[in-house]
C-alpha positions, 0 to 999 in steps of 0.5 A: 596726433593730425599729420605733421605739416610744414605750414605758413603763416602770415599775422603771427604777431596778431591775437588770432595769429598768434594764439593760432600759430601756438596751436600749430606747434602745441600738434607739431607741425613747423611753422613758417612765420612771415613778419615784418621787422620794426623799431621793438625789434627784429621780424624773430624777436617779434614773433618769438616774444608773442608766442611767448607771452601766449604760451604763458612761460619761456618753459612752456614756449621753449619746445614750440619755438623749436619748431618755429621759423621766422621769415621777415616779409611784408604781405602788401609786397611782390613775392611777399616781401621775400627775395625770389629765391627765399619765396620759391624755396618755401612755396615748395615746402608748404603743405598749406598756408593760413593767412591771418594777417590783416589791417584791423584799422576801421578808419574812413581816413585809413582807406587807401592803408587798409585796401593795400594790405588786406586786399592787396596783401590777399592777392600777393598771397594767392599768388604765393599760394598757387606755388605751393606744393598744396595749394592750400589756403587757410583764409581767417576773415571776418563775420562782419564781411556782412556789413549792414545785412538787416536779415540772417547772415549765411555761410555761404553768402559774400557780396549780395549787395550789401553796405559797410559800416566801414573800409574794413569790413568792405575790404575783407569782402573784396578779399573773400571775393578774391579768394573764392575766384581763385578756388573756383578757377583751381588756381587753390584749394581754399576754405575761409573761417569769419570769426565775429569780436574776438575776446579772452580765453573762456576758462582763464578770462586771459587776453595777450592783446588789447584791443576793442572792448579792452581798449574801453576798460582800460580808458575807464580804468584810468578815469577812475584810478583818477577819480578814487584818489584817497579813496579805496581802489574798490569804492564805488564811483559815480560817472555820468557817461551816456554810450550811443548804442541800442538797448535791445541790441546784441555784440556777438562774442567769442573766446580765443580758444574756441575761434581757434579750436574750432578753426584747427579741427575744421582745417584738419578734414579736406571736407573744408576745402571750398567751405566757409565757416562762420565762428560766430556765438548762436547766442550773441551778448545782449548790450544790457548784458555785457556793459551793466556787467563790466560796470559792477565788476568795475565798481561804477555807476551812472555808465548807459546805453542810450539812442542817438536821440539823447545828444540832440538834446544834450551834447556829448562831454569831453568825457563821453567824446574821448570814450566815443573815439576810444570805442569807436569800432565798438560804437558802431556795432552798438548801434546794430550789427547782423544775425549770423548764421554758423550751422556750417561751423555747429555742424562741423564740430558736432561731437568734438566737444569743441562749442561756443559758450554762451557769454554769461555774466560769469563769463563777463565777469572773468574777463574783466576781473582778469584784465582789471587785475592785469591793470593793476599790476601795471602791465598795460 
């Protein structure tokens, strides 16, 4: 078993934070987790249902919520949203932070939004961080902080010029930049972890959110419920729909719990501090691979990738516009997205048997029955 940490977090209701936040206590360390209340409910029940519904079963989430506390805050905010008194207590007892709390919106409209919360959230953090007894950060950022690099993204690159496909990843940029000021000046001990396109678990295929490429399957679930009406649920359907993308292009692909796997064991050695770790696939998705495959599992026909070319000539359909809006982060990675290089990440898991599976068709496979299963049961 690592050390026994006092420890804070920050996204605790996100996909990563949350599946992150279970690993924390499933080693045994007492979690402090920064969220903010909401109409659903209180800053605790929030959290304390998604840890829950990541744990699977109330017995199994019984003994880690033992170990959680829930702080209610706001990341955007002085001092975090908490009271001076609240902020200077916990700051002294915290061994380290990670900080996974983000605005995972993409939108040109949305700029001013995702700029307060993820770099204005990542300099009330720092500030809160260089009170802590450790100093130490945690920072989850994001592959795509690339941006629109045509060559191999490098661990060990921020900014070198490059454009943004969008507000997001320019403002996890802007906030890495942010973070590794604050190392190089002493004011914390940093290390940064850029996951790619996060996705369900490997072995089971299960997701607690749904987001992305769920968001797809789901709208395709109901064009189709709709179209098999009298029909059986597993009858094949014909549905015309072109998706602007490249056939030679690639998604790049990771299981939850090799994203946070691989994070927690990093984290675990001070050979991370000042480190950045790409937790990236070595063997990205194939856009021929990963769309064909959902398709035939979904029983559906006529779906393609196809170029830009094609709507010049044809305007999109309702059908293909509501997809388009739908997928919208997803189309614009279709379309090309970087090589990311992770030695950093292959070589500091070396021997642990901690390893990005390549996304197969099985893989696929099981990631979509589970979340068409899921759909059928009404659940989302």
């Amino acid at each position: 078993m690592p050390e026994r940490k006092q420890i804070f977090v920050t996204g605790a209701t996100g996909f990563l934070g949350s599946h992150l936040t279970c690993k924390l206590l499933e080693q045994g360390h007492h979690v402090h987790a920064l969220a903010r209340s909401s109409k659903a409910g209180s800053a605790r029940d929030r959290v304390v249902d998604t840890i829950r519904d990541v744990a699977g079963s109330e017995e199994t989430a019984r003994p880690l919520i033992e170990r959680l506390e829930v702080v209610e805050g706001d990341i955007s905010q002085p001092a975090l949203g908490m009271t001076d008194s609240v902020a200077r207590d916990l700051a002294a007892i915290s061994d380290e932070v990670w900080h996974c709390a983000a605005s995972l919106s993409f939108a040109e409209e949305d700029r001013e939004e995702i700029f307060r919360m993820n770099v204005g959230g990542t300099e009330q953090l720092l500030r809160f961080v260089g009170q802590t007894r450790g100093r130490r950060l945690q920072h989850v950022s994001t592959a795509y902080v690339a941006g629109n690099r045509p060559d191999l993204a490098k661990e060990t690159d921020i900014h070198v010029g490059q454009t943004f496909k969008n507000p997001y990843e320019e403002s996890k940029c802007r906030s890495e930049l942010m973070v590794a000021e604050a190392h190089r000046s002493g004011a914390i001990r940093a290390s940064v972890y850029r996951p790619s396109i996060v996705v369900g678990d490997s072995k089971s295929g299960r997701t607690t959110h749904f987001h992305g490429v769920y968001a797809f399957m789901r709208g395709l679930f109901t064009a189709l419920s709709r179209m098999r009406r009298g029909q059986p649920e597993d009858a094949v359907v014909r549905l015309p729909l072109r998706v602007k993308g490249s056939k030679e292009g690639t998604l790049n692909f990771v299981p939850i719990d090799f994203v946070v796997d691989g994070m927690v064991h990093i984290a675990a050695s001070d050979s991370s501090i000042g480190q950045t770790y790409n937790l990236t696939n070595p063997t990205p998705t194939a856009n021929m691979l990963w769309l064909p495959t959902i398709c035939r599992v979904m029983h559906v026909e006529g779906i393609e990738i196809v170029e830009a070319s094609s709507f010049e000539k044809e305007p999109m359909t309702k059908l293909e516009m509501l997809f388009q809006k739908q997928m919208s982060f997803y189309y614009q990675y279709i379309q090309g997205e970087p090589t990311f290089d992770c030695s950093n990440t292959v070589n500091a898991l070396a021997g642990t048997g901690i390893e990005c599976p390549r996304t197969t068709v099985a893989l696929i496979e099981k990631m979509t029955g589970w979340y068409v299963n899921h759909l059928k049961a009404g659940k989302n």
